[in-house]
C-alpha positions in Angstrom: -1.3 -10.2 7.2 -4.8 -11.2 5.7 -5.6 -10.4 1.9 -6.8 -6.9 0.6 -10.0 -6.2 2.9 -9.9 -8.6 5.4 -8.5 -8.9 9.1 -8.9 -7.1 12.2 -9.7 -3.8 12.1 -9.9 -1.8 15.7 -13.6 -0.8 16.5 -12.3 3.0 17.6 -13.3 4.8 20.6 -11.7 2.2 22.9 -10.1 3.3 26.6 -6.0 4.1 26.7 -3.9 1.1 27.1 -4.0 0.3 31.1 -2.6 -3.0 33.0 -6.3 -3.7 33.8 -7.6 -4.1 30.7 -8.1 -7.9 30.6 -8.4 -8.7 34.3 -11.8 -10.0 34.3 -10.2 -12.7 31.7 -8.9 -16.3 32.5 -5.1 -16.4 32.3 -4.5 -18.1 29.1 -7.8 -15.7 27.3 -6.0 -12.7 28.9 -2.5 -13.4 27.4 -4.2 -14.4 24.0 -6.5 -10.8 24.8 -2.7 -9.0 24.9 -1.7 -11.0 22.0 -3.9 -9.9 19.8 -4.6 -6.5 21.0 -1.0 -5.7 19.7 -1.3 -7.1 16.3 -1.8 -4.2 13.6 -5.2 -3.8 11.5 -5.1 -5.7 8.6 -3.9 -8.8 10.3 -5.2 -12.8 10.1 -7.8 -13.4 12.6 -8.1 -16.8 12.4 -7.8 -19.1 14.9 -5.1 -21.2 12.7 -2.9 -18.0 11.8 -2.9 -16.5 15.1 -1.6 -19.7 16.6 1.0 -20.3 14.2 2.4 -17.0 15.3 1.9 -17.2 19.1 5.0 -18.4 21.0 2.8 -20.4 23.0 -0.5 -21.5 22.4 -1.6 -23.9 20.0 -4.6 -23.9 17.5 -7.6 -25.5 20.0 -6.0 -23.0 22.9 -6.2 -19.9 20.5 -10.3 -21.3 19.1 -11.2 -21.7 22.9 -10.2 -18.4 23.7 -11.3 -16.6 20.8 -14.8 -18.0 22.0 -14.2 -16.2 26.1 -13.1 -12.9 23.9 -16.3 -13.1 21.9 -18.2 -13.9 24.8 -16.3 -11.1 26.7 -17.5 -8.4 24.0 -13.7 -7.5 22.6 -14.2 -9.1 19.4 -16.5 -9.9 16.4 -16.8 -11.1 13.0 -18.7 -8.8 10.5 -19.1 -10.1 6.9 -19.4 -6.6 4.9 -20.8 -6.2 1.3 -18.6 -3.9 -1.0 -19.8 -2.1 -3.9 -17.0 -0.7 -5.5 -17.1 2.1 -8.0 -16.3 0.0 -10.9 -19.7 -1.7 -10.5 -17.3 -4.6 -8.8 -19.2 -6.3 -5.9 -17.8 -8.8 -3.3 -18.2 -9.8 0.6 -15.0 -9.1 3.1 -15.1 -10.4 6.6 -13.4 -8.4 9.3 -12.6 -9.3 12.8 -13.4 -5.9 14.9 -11.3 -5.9 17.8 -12.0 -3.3 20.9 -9.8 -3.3 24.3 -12.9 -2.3 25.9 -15.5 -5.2 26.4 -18.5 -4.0 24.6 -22.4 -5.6 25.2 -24.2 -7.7 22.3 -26.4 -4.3 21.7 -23.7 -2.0 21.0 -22.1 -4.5 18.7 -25.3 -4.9 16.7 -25.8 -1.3 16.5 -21.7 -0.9 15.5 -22.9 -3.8 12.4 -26.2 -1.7 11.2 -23.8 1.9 11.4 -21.4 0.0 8.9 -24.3 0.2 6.2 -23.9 3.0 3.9 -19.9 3.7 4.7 -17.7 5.0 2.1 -14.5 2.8 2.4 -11.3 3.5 0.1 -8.9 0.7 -1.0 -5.4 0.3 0.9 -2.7 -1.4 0.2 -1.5 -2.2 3.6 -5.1 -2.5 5.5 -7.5 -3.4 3.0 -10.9 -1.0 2.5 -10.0 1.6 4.9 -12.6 3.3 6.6 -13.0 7.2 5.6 -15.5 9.7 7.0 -18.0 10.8 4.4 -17.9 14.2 2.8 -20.3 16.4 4.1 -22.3 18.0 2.1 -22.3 22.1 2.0 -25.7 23.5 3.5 -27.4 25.1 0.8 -28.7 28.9 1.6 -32.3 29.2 1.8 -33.7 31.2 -1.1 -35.4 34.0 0.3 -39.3 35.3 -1.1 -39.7 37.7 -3.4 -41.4 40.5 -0.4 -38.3 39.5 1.7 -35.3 39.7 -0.9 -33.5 43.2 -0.6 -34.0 46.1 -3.2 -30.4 46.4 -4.5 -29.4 49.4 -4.4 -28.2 50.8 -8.3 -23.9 51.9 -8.1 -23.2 55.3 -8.3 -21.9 55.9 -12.4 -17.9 56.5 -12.7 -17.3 60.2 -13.4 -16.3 60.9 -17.1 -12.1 61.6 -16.7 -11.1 64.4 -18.5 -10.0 64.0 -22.2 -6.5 66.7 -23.2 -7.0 68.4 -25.9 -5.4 66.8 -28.9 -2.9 69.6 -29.4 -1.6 69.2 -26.4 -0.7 65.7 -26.7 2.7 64.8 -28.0 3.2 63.0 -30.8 4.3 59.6 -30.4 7.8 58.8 -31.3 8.8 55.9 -34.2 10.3 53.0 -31.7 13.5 52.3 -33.9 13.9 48.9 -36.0 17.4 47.4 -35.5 19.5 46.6 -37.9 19.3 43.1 -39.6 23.1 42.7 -38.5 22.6 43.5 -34.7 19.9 40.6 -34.7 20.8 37.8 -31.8 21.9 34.6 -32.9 18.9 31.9 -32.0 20.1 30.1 -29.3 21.8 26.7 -29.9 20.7 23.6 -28.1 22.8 21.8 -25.5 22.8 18.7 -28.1 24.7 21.5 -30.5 26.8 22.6 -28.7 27.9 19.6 -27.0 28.7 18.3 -30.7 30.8 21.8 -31.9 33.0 21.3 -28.6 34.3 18.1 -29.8 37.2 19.9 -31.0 38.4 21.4 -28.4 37.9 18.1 -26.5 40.0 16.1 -29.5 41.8 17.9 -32.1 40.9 14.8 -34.0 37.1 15.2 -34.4 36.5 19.0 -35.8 33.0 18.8 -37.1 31.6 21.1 -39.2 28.4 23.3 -38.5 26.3 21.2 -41.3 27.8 17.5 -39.2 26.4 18.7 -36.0 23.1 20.2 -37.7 22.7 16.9 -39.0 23.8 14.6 -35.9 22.3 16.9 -33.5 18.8 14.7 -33.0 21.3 11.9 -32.2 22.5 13.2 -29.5 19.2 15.3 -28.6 18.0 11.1 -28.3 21.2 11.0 -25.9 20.7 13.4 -23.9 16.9 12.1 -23.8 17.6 8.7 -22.0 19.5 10.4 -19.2 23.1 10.9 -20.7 25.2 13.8 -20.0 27.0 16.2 -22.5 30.2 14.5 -20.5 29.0 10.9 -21.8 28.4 11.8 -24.8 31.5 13.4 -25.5 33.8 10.6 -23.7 31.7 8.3 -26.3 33.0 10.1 -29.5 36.6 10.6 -27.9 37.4 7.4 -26.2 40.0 4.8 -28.3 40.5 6.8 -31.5 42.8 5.7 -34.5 45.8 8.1 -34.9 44.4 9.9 -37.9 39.9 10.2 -38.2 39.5 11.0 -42.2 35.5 11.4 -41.6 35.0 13.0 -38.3 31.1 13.2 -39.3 30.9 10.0 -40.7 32.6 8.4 -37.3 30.3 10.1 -34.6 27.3 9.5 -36.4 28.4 5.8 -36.5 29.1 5.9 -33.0 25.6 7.6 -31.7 24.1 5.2 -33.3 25.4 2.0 -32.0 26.6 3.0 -28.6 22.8 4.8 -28.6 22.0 4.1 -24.5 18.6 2.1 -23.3 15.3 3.9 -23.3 14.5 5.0 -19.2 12.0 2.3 -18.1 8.6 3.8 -17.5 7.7 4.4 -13.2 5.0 2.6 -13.2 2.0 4.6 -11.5 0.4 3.2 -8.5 -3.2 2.9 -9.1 -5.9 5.2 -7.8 -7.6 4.5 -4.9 -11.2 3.2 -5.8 -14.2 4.0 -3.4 -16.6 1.9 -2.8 -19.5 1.5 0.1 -20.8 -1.0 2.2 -24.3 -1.6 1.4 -24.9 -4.6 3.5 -23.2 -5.9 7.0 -23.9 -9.0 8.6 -22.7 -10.6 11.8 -21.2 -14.1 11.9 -20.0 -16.9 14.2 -16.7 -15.9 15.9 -16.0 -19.8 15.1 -17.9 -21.7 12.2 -18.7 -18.2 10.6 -22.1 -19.0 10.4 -24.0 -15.5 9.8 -26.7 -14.2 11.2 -29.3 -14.9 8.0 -29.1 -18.6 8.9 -29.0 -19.0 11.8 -29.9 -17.2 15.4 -26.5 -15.8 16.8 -25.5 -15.1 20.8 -22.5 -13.0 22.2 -21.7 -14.2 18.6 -21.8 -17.1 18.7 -23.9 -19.6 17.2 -26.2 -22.2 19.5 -23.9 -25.2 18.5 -20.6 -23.0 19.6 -22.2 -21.3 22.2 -23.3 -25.1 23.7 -19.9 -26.3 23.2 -18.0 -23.1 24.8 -20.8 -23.7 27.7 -20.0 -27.4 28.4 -16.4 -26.0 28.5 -16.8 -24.1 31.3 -19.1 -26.2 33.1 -16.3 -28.8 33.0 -13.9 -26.6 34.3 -16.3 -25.4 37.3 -17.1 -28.8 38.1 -13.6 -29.3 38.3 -13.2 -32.1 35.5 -10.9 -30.1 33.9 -7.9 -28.4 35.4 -7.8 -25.0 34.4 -4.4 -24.8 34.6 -3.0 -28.0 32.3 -2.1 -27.1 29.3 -2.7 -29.8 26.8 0.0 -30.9 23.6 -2.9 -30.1 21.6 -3.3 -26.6 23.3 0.5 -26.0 22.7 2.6 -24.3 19.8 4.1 -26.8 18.0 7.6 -27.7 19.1 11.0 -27.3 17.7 12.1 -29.8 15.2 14.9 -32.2 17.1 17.7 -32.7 14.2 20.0 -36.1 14.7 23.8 -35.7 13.6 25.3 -38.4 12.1 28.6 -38.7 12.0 29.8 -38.9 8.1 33.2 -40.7 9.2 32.2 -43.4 11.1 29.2 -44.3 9.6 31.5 -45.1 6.4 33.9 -46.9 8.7 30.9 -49.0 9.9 29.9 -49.5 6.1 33.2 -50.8 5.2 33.3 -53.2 7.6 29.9 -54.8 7.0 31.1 -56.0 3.2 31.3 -52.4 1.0 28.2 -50.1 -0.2 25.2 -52.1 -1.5 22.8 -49.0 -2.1 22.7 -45.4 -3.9 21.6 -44.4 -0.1 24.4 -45.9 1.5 26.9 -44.6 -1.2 25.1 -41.0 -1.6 26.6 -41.1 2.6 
């Protein structure tokens, strides 16, 4: 995959998959065509990383054919100027990729329609392209001789008031007693401290020991422990006799007190940004189109070189069917075994080890 923002990116609007897609290709541009038709958006376009992943084509075989695609209308290279919200500012180059062979004036017209477009930053595919919001149509304010008289509402009828005699005097709502009053309810950090005793005769604490140790273990609880934890902590590997049943759990919240949670680390929000300038370059030198005059995308040096190409093919000086070891994928490494044994036995013989080499063997 390329970096953040760059590599191909599929032009859209491009005919369903179909075993004629590439037949007006050579053989080798047509398999390269199929190659890279497959790879996913966001991947390295260059001629250097698409070789080293194609099982069979080498670097000058993938740059020669890159040229036919260009020349072909499937592919371009589009420098794009990003503005990001942050005031941030940078050029990304994209190679646009369509199944369907477009002509050179729908590809410049595709470069001017990327001017203007709100892109949002991926992780996976770079800026990612988003449709712009639209806005809401304002309604038209109408003229004063045209606006409707409203209409005043009809006044709520007055509801009939009792007379006062006949209303019932309200009865006193009763005050309970200060002995019926609930009991405030006690915190799970509490009451996981007064059940001690009944998990270990040995630690009975008293209502002022867990008053006092109960924001220890509320800090317990806090880091993901269970009243279960917390009570196997106090309980496990007791003397016989505990004197200061307090005095011991408070020793042991504190220094068996587990790590703080880690913090999940929020991903970062996706920044907006728009294109505010787009320029066409070179499918090969990426010389843009500012500098220099460009053809099928190509620029007049390429485009000469790709056209003595072909004439050298047609005039038959090249056979369109070798494959040169420059045009192939590198081949697998060849590893030698030695064999360890006998190469000492030969050692021996010739008078003992006179090197590190020979004795590192």
């Amino acid at each position: 995959m390329a970096k953040t923002g760059y590599g191909k990116r599929s032009a859209g609007d491009e005919n369903l998959h179909a075993d004629a897609d590439f037949a007006h290709l050579s053989p080798r541009d047509r398999e390269i065509a199929v190659f890279i038709d497959h790879l996913d958006d966001g991947h390295a376009m260059g001629y250097k990383a698409l070789a080293a992943v194609h099982p069979r084509y080498g670097q000058q075989a993938v740059r020669t054919s890159l040229r036919g695609l260009d020349a072909a209308g499937h592919v371009r290279h589009i420098r794009e100027h990003i503005t990001v919200e942050d005031n941030s500012m940078r050029w990304v180059t994209r190679t646009y990729w369509s199944r369907t062979p477009r002509s050179a004036e729908w590809w410049r017209e595709f470069a001017r329609a990327r001017k203007g477009r709100i892109v949002t930053e991926d992780h996976a595919a770079g800026l990612a392209r988003t449709d712009e919001p639209q806005s809401q149509p304002q309604p038209q304010s109408q003229s004063p001789a045209e606006e409707p008289t409203p209409h005043p509402e009809p006044y709520p009828e007055p509801e009939p008031h009792p007379h006062p005699e006949s209303q019932p005097y309200p009865e006193p709502e009763p005050h309970p007693h200060p002995e019926s009053q609930p009991e405030p309810e006690q915190s799970a950090a509490y009451l996981t401290l007064a059940d001690l005793r009944e998990a270990d005769p040995r630690m009975p604490l008293s209502e002022s020991d867990c008053r006092s140790l109960e924001s220890l273990a509320r800090e317990w609880l806090s880091r993901g422990s269970t009243p279960n934890e917390i009570t196997r902590a106090l309980t496990e590997g007791l003397p016989s006799a505990v004197n200061n049943p307090g005095g011991l759990a408070r020793n042991r919240l504190e220094t068996k007190m587990p790590p703080k949670k880690a913090k999940i680390r929020q991903k970062p929000a996706r920044r907006r940004a728009r294109v505010t300038a787009a320029v066409m370059c070179c499918i090969t030198c990426d010389a843009d189109e500012r500098t220099t005059k460009l053809e099928d995308g190509m620029c007049p040096d390429c485009r000469a070189e790709y056209e003595a190409d072909l004439a050298a093919e047609a005039a038959g000086e090249l056979d369109a069917g070798y494959v040169p070891d420059t045009f192939l994928a590198d081949p697998e490494p060849v590893y030698e075994f030695v064999d360890v044994a006998r190469r000492a036995a030969e050692v021996r013989a010739a008078g003992g080890l006179r090197s590190k080499a020979e004795r590192a063997l």
